[in-house]
mmCIF file of the C-alpha atoms, coordinates in Angstrom:
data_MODEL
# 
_entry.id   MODEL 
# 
loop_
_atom_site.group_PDB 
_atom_site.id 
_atom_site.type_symbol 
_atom_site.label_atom_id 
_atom_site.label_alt_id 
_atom_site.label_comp_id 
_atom_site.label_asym_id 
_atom_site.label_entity_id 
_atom_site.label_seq_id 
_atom_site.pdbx_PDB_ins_code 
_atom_site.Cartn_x 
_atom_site.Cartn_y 
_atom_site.Cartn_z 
_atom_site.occupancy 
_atom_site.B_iso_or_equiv 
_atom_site.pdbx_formal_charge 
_atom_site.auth_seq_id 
_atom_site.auth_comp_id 
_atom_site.auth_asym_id 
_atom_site.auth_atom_id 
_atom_site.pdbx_PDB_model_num 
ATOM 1   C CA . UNK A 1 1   ? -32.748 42.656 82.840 1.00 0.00 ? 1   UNK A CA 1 
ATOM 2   C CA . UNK A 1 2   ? -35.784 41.592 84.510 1.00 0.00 ? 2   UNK A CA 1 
ATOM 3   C CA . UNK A 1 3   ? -38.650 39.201 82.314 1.00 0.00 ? 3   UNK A CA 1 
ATOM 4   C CA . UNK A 1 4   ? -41.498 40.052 84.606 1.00 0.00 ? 4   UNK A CA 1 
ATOM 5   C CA . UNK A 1 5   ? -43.350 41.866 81.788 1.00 0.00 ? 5   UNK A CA 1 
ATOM 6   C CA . UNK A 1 6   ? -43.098 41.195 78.176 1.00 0.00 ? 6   UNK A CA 1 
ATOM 7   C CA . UNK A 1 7   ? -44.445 44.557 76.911 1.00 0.00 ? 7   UNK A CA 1 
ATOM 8   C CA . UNK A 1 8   ? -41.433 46.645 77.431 1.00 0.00 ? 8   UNK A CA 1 
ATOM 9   C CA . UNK A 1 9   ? -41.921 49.004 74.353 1.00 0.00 ? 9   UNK A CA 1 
ATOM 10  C CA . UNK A 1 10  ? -44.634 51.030 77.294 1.00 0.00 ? 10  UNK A CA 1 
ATOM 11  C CA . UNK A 1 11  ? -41.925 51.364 79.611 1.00 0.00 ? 11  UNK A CA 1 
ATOM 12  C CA . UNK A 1 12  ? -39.973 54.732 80.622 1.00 0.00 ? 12  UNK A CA 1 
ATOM 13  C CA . UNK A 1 13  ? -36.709 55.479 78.107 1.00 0.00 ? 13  UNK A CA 1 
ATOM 14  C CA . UNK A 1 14  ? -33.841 56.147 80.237 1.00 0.00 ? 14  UNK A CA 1 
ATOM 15  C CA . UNK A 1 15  ? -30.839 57.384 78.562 1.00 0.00 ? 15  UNK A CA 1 
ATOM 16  C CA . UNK A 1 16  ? -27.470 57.808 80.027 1.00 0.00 ? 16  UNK A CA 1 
ATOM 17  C CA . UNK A 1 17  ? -27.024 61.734 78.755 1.00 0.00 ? 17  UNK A CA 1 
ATOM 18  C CA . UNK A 1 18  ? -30.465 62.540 80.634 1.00 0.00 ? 18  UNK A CA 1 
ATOM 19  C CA . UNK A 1 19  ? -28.107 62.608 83.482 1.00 0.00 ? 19  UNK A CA 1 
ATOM 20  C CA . UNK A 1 20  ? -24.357 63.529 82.789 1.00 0.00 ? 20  UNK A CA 1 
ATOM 21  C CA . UNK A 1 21  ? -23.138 66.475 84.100 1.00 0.00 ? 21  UNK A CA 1 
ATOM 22  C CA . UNK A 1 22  ? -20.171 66.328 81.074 1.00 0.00 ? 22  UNK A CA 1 
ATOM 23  C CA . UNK A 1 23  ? -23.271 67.239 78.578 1.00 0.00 ? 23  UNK A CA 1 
ATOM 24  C CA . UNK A 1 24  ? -24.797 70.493 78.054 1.00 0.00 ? 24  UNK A CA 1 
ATOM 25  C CA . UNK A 1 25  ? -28.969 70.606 77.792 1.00 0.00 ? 25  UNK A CA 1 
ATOM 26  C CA . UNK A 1 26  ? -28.493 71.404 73.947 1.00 0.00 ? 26  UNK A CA 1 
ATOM 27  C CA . UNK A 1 27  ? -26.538 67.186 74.195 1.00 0.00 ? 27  UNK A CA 1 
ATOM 28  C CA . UNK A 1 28  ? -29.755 66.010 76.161 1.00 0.00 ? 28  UNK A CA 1 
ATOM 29  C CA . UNK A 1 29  ? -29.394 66.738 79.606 1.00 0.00 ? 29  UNK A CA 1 
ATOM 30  C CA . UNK A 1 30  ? -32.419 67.106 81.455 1.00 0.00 ? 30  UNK A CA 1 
ATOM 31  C CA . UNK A 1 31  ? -31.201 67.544 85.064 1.00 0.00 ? 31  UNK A CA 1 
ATOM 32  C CA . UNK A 1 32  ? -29.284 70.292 86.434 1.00 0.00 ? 32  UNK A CA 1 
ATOM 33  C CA . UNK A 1 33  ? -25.641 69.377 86.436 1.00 0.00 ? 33  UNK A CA 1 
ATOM 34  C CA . UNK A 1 34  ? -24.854 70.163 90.474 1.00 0.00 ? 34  UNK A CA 1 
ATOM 35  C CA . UNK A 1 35  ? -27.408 66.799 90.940 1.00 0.00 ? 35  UNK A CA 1 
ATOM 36  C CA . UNK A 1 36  ? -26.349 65.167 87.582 1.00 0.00 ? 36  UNK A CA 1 
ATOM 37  C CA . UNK A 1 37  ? -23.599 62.495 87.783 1.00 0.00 ? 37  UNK A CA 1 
ATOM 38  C CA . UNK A 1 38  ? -20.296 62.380 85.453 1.00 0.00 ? 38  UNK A CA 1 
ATOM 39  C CA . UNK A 1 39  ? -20.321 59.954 83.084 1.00 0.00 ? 39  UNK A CA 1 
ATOM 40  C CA . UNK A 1 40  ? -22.782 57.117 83.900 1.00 0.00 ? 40  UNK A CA 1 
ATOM 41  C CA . UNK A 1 41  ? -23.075 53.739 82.110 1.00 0.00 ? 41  UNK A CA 1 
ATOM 42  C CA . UNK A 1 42  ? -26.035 51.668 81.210 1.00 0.00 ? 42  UNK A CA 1 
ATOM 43  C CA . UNK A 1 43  ? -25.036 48.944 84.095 1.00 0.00 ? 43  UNK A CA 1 
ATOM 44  C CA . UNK A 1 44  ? -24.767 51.541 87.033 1.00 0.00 ? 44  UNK A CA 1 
ATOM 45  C CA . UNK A 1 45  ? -28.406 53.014 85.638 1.00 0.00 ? 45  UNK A CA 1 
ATOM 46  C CA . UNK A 1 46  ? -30.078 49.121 86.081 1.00 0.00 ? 46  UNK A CA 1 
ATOM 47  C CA . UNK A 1 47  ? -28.019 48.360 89.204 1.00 0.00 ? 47  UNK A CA 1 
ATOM 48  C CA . UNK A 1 48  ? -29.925 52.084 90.789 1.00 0.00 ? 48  UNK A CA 1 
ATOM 49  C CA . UNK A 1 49  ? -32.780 50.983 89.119 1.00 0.00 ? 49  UNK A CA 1 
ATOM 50  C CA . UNK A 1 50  ? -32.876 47.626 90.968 1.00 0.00 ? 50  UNK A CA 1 
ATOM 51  C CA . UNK A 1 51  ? -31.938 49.323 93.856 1.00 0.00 ? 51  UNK A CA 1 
ATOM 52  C CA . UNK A 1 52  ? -35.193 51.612 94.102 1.00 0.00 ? 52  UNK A CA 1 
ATOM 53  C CA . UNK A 1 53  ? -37.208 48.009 93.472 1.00 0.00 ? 53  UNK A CA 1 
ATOM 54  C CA . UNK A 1 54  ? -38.396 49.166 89.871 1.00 0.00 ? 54  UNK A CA 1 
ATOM 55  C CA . UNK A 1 55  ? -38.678 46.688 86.955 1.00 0.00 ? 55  UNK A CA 1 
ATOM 56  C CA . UNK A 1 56  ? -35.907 47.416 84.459 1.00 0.00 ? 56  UNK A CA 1 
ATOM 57  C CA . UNK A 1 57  ? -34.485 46.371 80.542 1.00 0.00 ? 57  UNK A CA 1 
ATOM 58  C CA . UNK A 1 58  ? -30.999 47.400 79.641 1.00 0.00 ? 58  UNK A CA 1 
ATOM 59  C CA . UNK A 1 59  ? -30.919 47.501 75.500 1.00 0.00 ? 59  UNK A CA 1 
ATOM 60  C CA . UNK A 1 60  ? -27.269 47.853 74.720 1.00 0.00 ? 60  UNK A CA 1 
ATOM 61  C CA . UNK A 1 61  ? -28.164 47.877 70.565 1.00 0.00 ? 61  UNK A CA 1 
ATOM 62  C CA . UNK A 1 62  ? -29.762 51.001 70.888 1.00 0.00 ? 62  UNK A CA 1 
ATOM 63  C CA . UNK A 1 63  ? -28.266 54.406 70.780 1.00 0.00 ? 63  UNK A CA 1 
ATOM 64  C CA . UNK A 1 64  ? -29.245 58.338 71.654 1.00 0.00 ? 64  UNK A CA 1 
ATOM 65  C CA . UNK A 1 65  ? -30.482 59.805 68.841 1.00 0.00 ? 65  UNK A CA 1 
ATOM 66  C CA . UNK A 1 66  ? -28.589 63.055 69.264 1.00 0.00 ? 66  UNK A CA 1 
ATOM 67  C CA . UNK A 1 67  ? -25.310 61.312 69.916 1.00 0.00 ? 67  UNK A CA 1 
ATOM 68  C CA . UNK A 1 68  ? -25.353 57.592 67.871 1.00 0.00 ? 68  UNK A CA 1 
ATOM 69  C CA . UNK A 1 69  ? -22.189 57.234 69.319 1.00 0.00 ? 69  UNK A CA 1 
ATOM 70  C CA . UNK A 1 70  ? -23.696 56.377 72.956 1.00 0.00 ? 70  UNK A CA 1 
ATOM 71  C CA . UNK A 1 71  ? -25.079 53.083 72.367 1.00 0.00 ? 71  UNK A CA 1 
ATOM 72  C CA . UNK A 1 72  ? -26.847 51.653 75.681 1.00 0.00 ? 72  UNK A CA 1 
ATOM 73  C CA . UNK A 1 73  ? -30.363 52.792 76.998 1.00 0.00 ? 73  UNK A CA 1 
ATOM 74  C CA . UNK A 1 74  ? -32.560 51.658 80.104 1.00 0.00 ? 74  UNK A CA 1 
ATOM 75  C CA . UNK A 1 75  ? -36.050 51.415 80.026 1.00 0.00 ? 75  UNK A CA 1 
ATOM 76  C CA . UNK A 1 76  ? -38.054 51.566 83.074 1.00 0.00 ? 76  UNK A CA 1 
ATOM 77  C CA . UNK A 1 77  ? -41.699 50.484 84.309 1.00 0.00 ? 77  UNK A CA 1 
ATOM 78  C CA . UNK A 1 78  ? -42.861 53.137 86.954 1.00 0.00 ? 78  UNK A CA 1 
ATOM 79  C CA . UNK A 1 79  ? -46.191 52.480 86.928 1.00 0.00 ? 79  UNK A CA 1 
ATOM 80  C CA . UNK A 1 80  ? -47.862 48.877 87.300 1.00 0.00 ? 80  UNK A CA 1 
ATOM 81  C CA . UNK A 1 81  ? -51.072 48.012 84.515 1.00 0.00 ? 81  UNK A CA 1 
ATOM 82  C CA . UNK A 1 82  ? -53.239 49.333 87.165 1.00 0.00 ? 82  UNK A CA 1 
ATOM 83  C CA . UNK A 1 83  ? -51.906 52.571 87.307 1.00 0.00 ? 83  UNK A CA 1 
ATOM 84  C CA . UNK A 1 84  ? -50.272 52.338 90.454 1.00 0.00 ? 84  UNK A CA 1 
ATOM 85  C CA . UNK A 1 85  ? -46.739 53.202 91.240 1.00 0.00 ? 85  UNK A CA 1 
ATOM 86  C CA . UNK A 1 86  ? -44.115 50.211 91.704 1.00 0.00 ? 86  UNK A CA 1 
ATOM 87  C CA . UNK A 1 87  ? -42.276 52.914 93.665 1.00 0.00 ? 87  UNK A CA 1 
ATOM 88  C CA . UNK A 1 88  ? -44.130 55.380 95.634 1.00 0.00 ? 88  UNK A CA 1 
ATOM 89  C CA . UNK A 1 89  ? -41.061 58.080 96.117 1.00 0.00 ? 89  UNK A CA 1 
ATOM 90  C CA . UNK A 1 90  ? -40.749 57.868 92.090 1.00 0.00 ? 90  UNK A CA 1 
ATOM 91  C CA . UNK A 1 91  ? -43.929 59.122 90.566 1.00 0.00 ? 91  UNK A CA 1 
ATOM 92  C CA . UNK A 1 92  ? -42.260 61.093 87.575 1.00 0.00 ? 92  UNK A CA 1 
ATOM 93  C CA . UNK A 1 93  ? -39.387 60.553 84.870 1.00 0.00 ? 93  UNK A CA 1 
ATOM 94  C CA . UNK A 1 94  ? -37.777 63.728 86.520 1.00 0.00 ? 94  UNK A CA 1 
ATOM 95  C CA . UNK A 1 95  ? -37.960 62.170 90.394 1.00 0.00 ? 95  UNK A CA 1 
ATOM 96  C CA . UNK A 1 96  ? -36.702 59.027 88.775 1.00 0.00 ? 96  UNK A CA 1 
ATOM 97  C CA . UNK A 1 97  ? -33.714 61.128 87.215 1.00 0.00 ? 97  UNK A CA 1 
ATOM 98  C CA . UNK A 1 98  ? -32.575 62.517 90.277 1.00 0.00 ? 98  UNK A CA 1 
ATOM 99  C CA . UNK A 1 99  ? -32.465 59.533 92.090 1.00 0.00 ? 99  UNK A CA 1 
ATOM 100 C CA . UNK A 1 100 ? -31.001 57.199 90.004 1.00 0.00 ? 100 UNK A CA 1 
ATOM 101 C CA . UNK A 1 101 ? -27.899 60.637 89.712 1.00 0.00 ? 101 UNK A CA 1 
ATOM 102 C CA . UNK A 1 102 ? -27.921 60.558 93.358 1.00 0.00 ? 102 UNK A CA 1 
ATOM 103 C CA . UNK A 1 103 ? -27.190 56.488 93.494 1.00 0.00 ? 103 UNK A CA 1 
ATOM 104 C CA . UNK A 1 104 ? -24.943 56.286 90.467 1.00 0.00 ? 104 UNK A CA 1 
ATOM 105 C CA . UNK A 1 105 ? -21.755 58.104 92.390 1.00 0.00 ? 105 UNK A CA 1 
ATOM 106 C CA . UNK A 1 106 ? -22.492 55.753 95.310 1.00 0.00 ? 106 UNK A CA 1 
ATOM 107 C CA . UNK A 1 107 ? -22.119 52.432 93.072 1.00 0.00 ? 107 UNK A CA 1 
ATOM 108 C CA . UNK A 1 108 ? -19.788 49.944 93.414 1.00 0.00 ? 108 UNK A CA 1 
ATOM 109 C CA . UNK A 1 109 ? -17.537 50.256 90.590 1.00 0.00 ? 109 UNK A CA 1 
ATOM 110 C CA . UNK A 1 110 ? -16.744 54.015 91.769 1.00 0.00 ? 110 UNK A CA 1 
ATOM 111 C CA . UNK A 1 111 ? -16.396 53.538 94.962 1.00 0.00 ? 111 UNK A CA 1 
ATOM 112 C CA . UNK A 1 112 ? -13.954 50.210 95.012 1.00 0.00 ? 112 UNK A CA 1 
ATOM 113 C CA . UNK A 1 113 ? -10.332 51.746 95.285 1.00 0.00 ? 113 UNK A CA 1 
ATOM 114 C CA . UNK A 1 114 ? -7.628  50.677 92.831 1.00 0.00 ? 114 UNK A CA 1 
ATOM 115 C CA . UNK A 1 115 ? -5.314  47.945 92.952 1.00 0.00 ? 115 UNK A CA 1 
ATOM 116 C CA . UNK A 1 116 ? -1.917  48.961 93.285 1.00 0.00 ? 116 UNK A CA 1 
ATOM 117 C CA . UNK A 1 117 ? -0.004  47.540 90.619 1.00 0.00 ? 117 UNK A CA 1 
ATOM 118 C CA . UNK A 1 118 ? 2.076   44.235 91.060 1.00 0.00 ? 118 UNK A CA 1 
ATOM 119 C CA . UNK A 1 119 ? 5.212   44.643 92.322 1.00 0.00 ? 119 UNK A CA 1 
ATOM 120 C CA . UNK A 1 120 ? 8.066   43.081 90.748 1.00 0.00 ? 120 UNK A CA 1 
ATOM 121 C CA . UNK A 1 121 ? 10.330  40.651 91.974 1.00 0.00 ? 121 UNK A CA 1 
ATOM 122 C CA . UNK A 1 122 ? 13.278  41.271 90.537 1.00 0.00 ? 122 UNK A CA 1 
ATOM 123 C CA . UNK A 1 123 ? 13.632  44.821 91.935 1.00 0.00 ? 123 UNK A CA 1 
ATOM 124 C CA . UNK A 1 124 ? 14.181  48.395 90.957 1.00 0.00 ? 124 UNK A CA 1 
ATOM 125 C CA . UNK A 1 125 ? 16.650  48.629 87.691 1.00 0.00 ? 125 UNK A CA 1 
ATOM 126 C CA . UNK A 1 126 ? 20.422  49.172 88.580 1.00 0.00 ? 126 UNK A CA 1 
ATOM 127 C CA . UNK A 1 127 ? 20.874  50.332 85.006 1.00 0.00 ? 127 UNK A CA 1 
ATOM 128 C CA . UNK A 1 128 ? 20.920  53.984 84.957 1.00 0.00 ? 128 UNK A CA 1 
ATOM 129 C CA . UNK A 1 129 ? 20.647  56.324 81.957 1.00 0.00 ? 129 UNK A CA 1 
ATOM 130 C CA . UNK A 1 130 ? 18.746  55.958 78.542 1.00 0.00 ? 130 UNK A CA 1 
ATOM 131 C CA . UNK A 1 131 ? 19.767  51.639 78.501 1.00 0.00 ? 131 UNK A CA 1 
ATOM 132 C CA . UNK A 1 132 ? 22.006  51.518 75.643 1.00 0.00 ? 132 UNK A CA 1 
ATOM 133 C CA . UNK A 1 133 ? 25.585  50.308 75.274 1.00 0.00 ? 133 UNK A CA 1 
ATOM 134 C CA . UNK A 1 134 ? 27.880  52.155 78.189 1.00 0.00 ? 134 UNK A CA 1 
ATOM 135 C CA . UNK A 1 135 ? 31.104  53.735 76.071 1.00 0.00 ? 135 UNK A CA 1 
ATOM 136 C CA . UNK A 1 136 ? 34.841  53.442 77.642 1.00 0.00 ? 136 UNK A CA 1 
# 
């Protein structure tokens, strides 16, 4: 969350359906879904945000109003007091939805591969069968 500015309530509201490809345009999408993203969280929005040097707040109490049960929204400052842009590729909400779909995929919680699981050191079971009591 960056304090720069206090008056945050002027600021661009970013939701996380604006750009998931899972959601149809009736469920608030507002991009097309071949440059929409699949699921994106409020975290991965910031961290883009950040990343194309614009001022950001993440409020995680509030939710979409079509769907209460996504709680998490970003707002955004694109343009300064004086009216110019902090970012001078981003002069729209739209422009600023593409982009931030076109970093989310490429963020570092998607792209780290999993850990393979620990092995164990006692070894594979010799017990074969469903593990109850063997009969003679």
């Amino acid at each position: 969350m960056d304090g720069s500015v206090s008056n945050v309530k002027n600021w661009v509201t970013f939701y996380r359906a604006y750009i998931n490809s899972k959601k149809t345009i009736a469920q608030g999408r507002r991009i097309s879904t071949i440059k929409a993203c699949e699921n994106p969280n409020c975290i991965e929005i910031g961290d883009c945000c950040s990343a194309l040097k614009l001022p950001f707040a993440i409020e995680i109490d509030k939710a979409y109003p079509r769907d209460y049960m996504q709680a998490g929204r970003v707002r955004v400052l694109l343009k300064r007091e004086d009216g110019t842009l902090n970012n001078p590729d981003i002069g729209s909400r739209k422009q600023l939805m593409l982009q931030v779909a076109a970093l989310v995929p490429r963020h570092p919680s998607r792209t780290k591969k999993p850990v393979p699981a620990s092995i164990s050191t006692s070894g594979p079971s010799k017990a074969g069968g469903k593990g109850g009591k063997k009969k003679k």
